[in-house]
C-alpha positions as CSV (number, residue, x, y, z in Angstrom):
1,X,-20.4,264.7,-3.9
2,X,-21.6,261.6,-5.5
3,X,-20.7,261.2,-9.7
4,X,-23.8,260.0,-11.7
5,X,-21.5,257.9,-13.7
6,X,-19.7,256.1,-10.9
7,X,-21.4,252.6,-12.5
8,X,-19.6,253.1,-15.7
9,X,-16.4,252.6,-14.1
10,X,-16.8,249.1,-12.7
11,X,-15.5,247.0,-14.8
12,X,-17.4,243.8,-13.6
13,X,-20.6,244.7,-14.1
14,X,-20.5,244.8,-17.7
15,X,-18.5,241.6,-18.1
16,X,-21.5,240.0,-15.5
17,X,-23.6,241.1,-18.0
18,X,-21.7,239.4,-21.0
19,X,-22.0,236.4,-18.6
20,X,-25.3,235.9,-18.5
21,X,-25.9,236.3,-22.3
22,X,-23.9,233.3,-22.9
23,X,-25.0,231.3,-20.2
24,X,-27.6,229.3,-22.0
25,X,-25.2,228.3,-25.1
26,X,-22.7,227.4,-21.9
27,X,-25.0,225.0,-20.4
28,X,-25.7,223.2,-23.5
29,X,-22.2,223.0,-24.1
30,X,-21.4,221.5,-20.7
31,X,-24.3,219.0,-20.9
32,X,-23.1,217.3,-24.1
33,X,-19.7,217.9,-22.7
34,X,-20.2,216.5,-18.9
35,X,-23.2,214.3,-19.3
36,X,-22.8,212.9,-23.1
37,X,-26.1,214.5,-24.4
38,X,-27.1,214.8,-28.2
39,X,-29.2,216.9,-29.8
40,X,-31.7,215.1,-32.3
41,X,-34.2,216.8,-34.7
42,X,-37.7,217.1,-33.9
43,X,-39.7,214.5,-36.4
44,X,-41.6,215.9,-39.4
């Protein structure tokens, strides 16, 4: 017999999910980091 709540119990999927929430503040902070980007203001 198969559990409906099987999924619950992996532990990686949740912390994949995590992941990719922060992924976008990661690759800013690895481009300023890696490549010497800077952020400048748009002009008013």
């Amino acid at each position: 017999m198969v559990s409906s709540g099987s999924g619950a119990r992996r532990p990686g999927i949740p912390k994949a999910g995590q992941l990719q929430l922060a992924q976008p503040l990661l690759t800013l902070v690895s481009s300023v980091l890696l490549l010497g980007e800077h952020r400048t203001r748009p002009p008013r």
